[in-house]
C-alpha positions as CSV (number, residue, x, y, z in Angstrom):
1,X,-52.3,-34.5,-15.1
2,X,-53.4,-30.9,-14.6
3,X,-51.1,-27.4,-15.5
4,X,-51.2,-24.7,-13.1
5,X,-51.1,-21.8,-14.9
6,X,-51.3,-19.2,-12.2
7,X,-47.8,-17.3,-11.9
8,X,-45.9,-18.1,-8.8
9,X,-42.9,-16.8,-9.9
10,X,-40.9,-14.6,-12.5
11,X,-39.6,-15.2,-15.9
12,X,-36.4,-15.4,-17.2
13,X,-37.0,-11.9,-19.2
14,X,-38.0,-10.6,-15.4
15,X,-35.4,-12.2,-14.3
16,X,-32.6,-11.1,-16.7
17,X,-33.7,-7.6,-16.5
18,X,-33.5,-7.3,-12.4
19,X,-29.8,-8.7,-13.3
20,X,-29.5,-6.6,-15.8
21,X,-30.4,-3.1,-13.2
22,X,-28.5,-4.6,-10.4
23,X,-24.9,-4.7,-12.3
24,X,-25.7,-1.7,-13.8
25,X,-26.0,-0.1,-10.2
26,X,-23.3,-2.2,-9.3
27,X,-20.8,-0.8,-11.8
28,X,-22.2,3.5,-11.0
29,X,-21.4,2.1,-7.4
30,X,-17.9,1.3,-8.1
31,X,-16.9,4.3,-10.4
32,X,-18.3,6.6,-7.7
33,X,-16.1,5.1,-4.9
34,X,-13.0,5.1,-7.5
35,X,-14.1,8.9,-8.2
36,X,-14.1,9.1,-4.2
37,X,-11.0,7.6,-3.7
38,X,-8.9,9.4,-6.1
39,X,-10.4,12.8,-4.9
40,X,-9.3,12.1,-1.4
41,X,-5.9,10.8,-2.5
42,X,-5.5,14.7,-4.2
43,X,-6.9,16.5,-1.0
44,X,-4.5,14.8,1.3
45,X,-1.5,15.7,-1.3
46,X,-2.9,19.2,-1.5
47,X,-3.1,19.4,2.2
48,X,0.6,18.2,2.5
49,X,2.4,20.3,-0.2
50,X,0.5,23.7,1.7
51,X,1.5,22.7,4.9
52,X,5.3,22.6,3.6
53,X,4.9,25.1,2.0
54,X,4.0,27.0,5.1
55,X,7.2,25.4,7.2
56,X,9.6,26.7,3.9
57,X,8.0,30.1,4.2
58,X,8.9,30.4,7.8
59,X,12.4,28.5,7.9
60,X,14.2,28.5,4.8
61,X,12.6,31.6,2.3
62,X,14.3,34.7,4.9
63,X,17.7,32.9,4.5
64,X,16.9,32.2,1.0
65,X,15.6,36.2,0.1
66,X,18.4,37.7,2.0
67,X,21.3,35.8,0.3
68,X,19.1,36.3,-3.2
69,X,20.1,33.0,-4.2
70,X,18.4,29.9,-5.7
71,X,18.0,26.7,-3.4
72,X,16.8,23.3,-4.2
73,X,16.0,20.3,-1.2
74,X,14.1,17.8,-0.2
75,X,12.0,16.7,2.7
76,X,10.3,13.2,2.8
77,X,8.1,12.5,-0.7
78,X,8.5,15.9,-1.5
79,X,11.1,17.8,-3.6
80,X,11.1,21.7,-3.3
81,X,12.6,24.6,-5.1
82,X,13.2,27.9,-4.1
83,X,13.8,30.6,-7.3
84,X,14.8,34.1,-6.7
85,X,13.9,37.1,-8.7
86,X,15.7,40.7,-7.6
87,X,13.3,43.6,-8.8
88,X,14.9,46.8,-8.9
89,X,13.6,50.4,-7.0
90,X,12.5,52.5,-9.9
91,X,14.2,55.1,-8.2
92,X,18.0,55.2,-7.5
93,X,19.1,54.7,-3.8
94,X,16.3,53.0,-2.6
95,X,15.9,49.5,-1.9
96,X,14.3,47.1,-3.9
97,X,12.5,43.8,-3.0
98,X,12.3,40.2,-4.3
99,X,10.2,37.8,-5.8
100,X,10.7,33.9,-4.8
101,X,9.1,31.6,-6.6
102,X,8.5,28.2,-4.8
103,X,7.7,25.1,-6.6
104,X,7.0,21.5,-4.7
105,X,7.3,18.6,-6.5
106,X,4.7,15.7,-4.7
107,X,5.6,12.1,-5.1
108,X,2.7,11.6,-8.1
109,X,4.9,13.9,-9.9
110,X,2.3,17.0,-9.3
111,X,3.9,20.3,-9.9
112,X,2.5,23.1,-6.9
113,X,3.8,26.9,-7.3
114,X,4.0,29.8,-4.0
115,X,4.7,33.0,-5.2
116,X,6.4,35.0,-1.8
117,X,7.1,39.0,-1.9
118,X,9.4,40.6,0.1
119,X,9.9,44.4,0.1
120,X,12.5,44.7,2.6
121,X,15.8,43.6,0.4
């Protein structure tokens, strides 16, 4: 009976190293698309909590500035709140304006702050 020695195939160490380069690429792979995913979750709450942010400016902050008064609501997943800040004219008679501060509250528990000037009080 006769060996042949010539080398048809690999060896285990080959073998166990290919493994070993697969699951490590495997594994960057995964951690990537987690990376992906969360980042896309964030843009998409981002996106949201501006375009509220935009409907409040133009529905509820005028009411809000011209009765200078705090308001709290909420609209879906997200919680909003509306704080009011009077600043005095430095000089007497004229009018002064006013500061609202508005903070949305997404559903992940994010906290995202407008600050909103109005000169006209």
């Amino acid at each position: 009976m006769r060996f042949d020695n010539s080398r048809d195939g690999f060896t285990l160490l080959e073998t166990l190293i290919a493994f070993l380069i697969l699951s490590t690429a495997l594994a960057l792979s995964a951690q990537a698309i987690a990376i992906a995913t969360k980042s896309l979750s964030m843009s998409e709450d981002r996106q949201e909590v501006v375009r509220f942010a935009d409907v409040l400016r133009i529905e509820t902050l005028p009411r809000v500035l011209r009765a200078q008064r705090d308001e709290e609501g909420a609209n879906g997943a997200l919680r909003w709140k509306i704080h009011v800040v009077p600043i005095q004219s430095p000089q007497a008679g004229e009018k002064g304006g006013a500061l609202a501060v508005v903070t949305l509250f997404t559903r992940s528990g994010g906290a995202h702050k407008f600050l909103y000037f109005n000169p006209d009080l």
